[in-house]
N, CA, C and O atoms as a GROMACS GRO file, in nm:
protein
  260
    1UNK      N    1   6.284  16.149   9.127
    1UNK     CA    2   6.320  16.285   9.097
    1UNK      C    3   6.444  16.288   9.008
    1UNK      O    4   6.538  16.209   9.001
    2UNK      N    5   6.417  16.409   8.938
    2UNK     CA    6   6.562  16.390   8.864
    2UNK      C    7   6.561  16.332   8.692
    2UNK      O    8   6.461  16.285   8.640
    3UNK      N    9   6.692  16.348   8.623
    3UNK     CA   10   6.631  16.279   8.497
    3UNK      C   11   6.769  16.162   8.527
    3UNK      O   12   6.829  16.139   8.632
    4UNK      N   13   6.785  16.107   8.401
    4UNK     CA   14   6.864  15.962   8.426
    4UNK      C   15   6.972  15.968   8.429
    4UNK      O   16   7.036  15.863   8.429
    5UNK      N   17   7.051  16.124   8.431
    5UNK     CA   18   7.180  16.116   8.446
    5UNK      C   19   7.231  16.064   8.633
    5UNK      O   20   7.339  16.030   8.681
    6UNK      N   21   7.106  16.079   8.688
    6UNK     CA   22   7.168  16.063   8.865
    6UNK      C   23   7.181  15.893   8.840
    6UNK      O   24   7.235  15.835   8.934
    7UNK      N   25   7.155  15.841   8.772
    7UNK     CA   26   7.219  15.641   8.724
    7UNK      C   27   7.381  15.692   8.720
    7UNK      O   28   7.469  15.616   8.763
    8UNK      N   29   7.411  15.817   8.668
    8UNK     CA   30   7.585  15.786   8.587
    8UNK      C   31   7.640  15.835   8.724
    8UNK      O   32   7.616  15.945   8.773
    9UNK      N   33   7.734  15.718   8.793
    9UNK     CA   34   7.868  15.766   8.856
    9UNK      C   35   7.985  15.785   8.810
    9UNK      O   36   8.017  15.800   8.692
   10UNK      N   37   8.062  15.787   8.921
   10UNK     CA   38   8.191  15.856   8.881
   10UNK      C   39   8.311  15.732   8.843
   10UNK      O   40   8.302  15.619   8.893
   11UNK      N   41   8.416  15.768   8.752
   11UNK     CA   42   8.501  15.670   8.725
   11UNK      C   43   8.620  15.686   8.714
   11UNK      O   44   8.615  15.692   8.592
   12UNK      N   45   8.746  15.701   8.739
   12UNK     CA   46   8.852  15.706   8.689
   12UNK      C   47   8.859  15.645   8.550
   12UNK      O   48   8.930  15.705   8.469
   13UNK      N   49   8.789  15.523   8.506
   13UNK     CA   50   8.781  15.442   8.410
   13UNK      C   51   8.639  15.420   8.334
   13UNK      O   52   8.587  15.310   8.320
   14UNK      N   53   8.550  15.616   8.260
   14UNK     CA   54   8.477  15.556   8.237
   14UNK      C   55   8.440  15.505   8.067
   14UNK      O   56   8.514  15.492   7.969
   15UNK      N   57   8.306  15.487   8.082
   15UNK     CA   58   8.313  15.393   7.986
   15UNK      C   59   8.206  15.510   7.882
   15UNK      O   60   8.198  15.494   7.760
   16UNK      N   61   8.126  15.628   7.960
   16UNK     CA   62   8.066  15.740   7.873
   16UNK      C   63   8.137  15.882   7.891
   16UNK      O   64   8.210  15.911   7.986
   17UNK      N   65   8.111  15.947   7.809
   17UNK     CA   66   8.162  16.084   7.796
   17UNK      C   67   8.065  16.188   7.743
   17UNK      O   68   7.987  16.157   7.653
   18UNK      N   69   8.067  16.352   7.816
   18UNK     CA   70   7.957  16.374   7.770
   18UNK      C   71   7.979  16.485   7.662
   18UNK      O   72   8.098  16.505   7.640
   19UNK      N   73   7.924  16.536   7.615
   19UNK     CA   74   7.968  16.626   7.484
   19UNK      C   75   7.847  16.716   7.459
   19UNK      O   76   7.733  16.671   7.467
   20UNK      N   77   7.874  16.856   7.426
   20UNK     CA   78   7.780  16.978   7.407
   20UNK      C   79   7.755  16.936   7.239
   20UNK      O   80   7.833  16.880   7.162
   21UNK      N   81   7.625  16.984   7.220
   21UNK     CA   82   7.584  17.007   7.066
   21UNK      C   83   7.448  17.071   7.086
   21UNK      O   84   7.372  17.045   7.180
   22UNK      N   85   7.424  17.156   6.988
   22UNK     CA   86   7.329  17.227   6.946
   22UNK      C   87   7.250  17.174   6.860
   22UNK      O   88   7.293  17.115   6.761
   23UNK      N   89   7.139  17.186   6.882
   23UNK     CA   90   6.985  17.187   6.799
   23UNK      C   91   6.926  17.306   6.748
   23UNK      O   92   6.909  17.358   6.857
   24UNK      N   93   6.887  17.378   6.678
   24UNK     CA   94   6.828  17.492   6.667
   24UNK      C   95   6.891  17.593   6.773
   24UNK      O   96   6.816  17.612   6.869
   25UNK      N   97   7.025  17.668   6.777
   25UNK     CA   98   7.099  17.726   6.855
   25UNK      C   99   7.091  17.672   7.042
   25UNK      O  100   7.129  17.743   7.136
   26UNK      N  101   7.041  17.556   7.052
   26UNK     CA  102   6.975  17.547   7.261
   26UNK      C  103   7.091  17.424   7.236
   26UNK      O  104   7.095  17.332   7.154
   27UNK      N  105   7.179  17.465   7.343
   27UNK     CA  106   7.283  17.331   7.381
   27UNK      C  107   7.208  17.232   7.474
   27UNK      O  108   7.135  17.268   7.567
   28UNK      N  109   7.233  17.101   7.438
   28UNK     CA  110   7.194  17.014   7.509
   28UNK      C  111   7.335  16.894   7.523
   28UNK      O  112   7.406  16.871   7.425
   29UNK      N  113   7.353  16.841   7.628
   29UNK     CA  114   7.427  16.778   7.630
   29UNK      C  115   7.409  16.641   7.630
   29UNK      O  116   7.312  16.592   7.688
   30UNK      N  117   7.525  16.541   7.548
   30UNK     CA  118   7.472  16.412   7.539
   30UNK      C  119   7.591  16.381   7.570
   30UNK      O  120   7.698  16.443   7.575
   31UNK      N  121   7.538  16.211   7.603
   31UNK     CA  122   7.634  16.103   7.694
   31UNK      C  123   7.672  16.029   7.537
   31UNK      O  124   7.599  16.027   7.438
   32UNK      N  125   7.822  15.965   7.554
   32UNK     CA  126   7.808  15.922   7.426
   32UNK      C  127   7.953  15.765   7.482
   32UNK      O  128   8.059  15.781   7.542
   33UNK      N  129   7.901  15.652   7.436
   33UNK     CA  130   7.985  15.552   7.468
   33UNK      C  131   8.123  15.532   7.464
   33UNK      O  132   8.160  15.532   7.347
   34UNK      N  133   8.217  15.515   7.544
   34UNK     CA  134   8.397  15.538   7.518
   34UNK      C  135   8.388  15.418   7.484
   34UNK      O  136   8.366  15.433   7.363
   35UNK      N  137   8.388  15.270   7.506
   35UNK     CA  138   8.381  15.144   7.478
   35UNK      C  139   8.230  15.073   7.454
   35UNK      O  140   8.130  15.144   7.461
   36UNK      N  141   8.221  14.948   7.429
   36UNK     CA  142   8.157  14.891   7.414
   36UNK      C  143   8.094  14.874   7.586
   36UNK      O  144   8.164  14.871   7.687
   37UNK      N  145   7.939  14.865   7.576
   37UNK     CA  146   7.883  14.885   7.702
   37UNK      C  147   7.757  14.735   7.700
   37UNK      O  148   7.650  14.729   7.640
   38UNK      N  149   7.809  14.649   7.774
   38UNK     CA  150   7.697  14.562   7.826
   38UNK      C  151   7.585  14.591   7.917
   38UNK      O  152   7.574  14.649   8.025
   39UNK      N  153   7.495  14.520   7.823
   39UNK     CA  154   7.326  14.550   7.951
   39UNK      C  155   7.387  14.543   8.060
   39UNK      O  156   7.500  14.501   8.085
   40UNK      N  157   7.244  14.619   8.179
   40UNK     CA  158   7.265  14.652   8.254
   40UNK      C  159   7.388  14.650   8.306
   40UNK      O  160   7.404  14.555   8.382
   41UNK      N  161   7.500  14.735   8.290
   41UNK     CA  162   7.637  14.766   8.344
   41UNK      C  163   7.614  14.944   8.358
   41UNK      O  164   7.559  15.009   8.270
   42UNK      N  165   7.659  14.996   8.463
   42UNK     CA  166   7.692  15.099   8.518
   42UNK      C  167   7.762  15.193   8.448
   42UNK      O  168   7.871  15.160   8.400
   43UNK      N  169   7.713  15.324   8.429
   43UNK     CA  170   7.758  15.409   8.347
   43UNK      C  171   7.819  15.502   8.414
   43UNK      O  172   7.780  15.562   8.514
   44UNK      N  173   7.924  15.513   8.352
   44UNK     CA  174   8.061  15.586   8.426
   44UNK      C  175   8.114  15.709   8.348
   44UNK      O  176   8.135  15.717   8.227
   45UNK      N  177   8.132  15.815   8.453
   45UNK     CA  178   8.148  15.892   8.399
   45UNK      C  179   8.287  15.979   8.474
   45UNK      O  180   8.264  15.999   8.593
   46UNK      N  181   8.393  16.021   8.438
   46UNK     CA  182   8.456  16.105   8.517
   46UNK      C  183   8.415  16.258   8.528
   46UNK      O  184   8.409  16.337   8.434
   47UNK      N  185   8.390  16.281   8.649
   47UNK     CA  186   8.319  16.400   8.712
   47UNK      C  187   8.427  16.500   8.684
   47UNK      O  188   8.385  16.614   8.663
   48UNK      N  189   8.575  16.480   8.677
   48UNK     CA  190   8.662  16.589   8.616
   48UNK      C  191   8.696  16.660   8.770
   48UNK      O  192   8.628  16.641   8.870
   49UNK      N  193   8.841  16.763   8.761
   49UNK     CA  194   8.945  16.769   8.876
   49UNK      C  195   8.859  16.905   8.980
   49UNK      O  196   8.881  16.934   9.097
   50UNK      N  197   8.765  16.961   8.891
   50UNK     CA  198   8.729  17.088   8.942
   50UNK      C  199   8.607  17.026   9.066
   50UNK      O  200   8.574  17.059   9.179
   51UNK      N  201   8.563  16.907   8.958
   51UNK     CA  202   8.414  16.864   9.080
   51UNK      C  203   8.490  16.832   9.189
   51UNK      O  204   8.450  16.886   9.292
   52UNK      N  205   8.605  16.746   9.203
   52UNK     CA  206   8.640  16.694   9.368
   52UNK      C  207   8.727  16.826   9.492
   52UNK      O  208   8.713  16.844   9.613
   53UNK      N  209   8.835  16.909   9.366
   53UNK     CA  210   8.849  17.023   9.424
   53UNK      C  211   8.765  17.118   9.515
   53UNK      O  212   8.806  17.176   9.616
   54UNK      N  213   8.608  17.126   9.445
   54UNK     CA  214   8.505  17.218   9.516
   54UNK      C  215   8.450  17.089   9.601
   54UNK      O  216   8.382  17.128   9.696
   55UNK      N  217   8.457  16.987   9.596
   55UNK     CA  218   8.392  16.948   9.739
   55UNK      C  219   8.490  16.895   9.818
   55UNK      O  220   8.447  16.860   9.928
   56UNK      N  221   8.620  16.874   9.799
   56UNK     CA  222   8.726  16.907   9.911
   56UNK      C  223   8.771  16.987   9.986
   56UNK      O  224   8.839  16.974  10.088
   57UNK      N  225   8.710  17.119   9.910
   57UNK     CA  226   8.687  17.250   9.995
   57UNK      C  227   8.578  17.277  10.062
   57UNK      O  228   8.575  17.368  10.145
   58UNK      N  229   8.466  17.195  10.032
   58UNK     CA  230   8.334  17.223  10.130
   58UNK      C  231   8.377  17.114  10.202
   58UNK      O  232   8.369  17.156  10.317
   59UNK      N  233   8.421  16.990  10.207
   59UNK     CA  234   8.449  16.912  10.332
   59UNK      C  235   8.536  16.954  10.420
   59UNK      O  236   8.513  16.923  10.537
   60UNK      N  237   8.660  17.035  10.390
   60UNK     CA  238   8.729  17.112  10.519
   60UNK      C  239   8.675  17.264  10.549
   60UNK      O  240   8.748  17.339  10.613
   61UNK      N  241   8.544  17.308  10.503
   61UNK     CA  242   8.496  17.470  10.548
   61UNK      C  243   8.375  17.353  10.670
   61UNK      O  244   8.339  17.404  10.776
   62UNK      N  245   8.337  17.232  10.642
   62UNK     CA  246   8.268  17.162  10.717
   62UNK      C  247   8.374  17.111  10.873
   62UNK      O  248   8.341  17.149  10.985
   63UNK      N  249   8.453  17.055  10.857
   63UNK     CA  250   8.551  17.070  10.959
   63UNK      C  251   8.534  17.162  11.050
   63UNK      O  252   8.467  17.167  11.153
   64UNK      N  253   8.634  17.269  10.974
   64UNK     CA  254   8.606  17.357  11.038
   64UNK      C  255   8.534  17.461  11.126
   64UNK      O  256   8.587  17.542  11.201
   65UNK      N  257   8.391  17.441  11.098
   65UNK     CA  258   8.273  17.513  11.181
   65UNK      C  259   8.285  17.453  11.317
   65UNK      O  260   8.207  17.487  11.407
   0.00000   0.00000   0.00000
């Protein structure tokens, strides 16, 4: 299920980045290499301060119940 972004985890140190661009006005977003990337090596991505914020807040509304 899913398309191939559920392969990219998270990194403090990663090695892709993803970036908006348009085709015929429809944004699609692409992954695009920060360094040089060896076969099969793990694609890393930083999920950014807002993704861990909202699930640090659903892990203490979970607590809490």
């Amino acid at each position: 299920q899913g398309n191939f972004t559920r392969f990219i985890n998270h990194s403090e140190d990663p090695n892709v980045e993803s970036l908006s661009v348009y085709v015929e006005e429809i944004m699609h977003i692409i992954f695009v290499a920060l360094k040089p990337i060896k076969k099969d090596a793990q694609l890393c991505y930083h999920y950014g301060d807002i993704f861990w914020k909202k699930r640090r807040h659903a892990e203490i509304q979970l607590v809490d119940l």
